[in-house]
N, C-alpha and C positions, 0 to 999 in steps of 0.2 A: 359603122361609126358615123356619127352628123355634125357637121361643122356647125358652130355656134358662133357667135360675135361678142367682141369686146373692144368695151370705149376706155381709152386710155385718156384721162384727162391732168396730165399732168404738164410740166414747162411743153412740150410738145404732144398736142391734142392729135389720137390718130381711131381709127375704128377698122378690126380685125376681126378676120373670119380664120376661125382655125378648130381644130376638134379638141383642143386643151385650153386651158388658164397657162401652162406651161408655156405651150408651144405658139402662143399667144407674144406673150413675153420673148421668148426668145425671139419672136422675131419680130418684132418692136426695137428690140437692140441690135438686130441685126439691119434692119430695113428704115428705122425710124430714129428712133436714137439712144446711145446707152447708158442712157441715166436710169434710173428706177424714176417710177410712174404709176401713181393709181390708175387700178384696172377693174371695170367691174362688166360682168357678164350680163349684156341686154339683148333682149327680146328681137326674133326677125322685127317684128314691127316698127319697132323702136331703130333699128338698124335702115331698114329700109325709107324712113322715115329721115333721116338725116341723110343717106346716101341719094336720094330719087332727085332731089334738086341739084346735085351734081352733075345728073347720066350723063347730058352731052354723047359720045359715041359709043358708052358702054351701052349694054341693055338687060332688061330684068333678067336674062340666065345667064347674062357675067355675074351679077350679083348671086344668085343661086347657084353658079356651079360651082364642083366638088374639088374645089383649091381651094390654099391657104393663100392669103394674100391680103395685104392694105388697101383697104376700101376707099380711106379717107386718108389723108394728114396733112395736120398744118400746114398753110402754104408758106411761112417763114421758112421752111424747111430748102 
């Protein structure tokens, strides 16, 4: 199975790697926050494309490895 990414762009903006729409969501409410949030499934490019300006001391196989995890989120957070 391939983790895919998804941008939540709702009251808290967050961008998730996970192998579900599901398991995406859950843990958005778990990790981010638990309101309901559009969510739509973007492209590595598209992902990596928002994430790379962040790196600082991650690096491109944190972004590629085989975890689910919040890539991104709002920093009001």
């Amino acid at each position: 199975m391939t983790l895919k990414f998804y941008e939540f762009t709702g009251e808290y903006y967050a961008l998730i790697k996970a192998y579900s729409k599901e398991e995406a969501i859950a843990y958005y409410k778990e990790y981010v926050c638990d309101i309901d949030s559009p969510v739509t499934q973007v492209s590595m490019q598209h992902a990596w494309g928002q994430f790379k300006p962040s790196l600082g001391e991650v690096t491109v196989e944190d972004f590629l490895e085989n975890t689910v995890e919040v890539l991104l989120a709002d920093p009001d957070l």
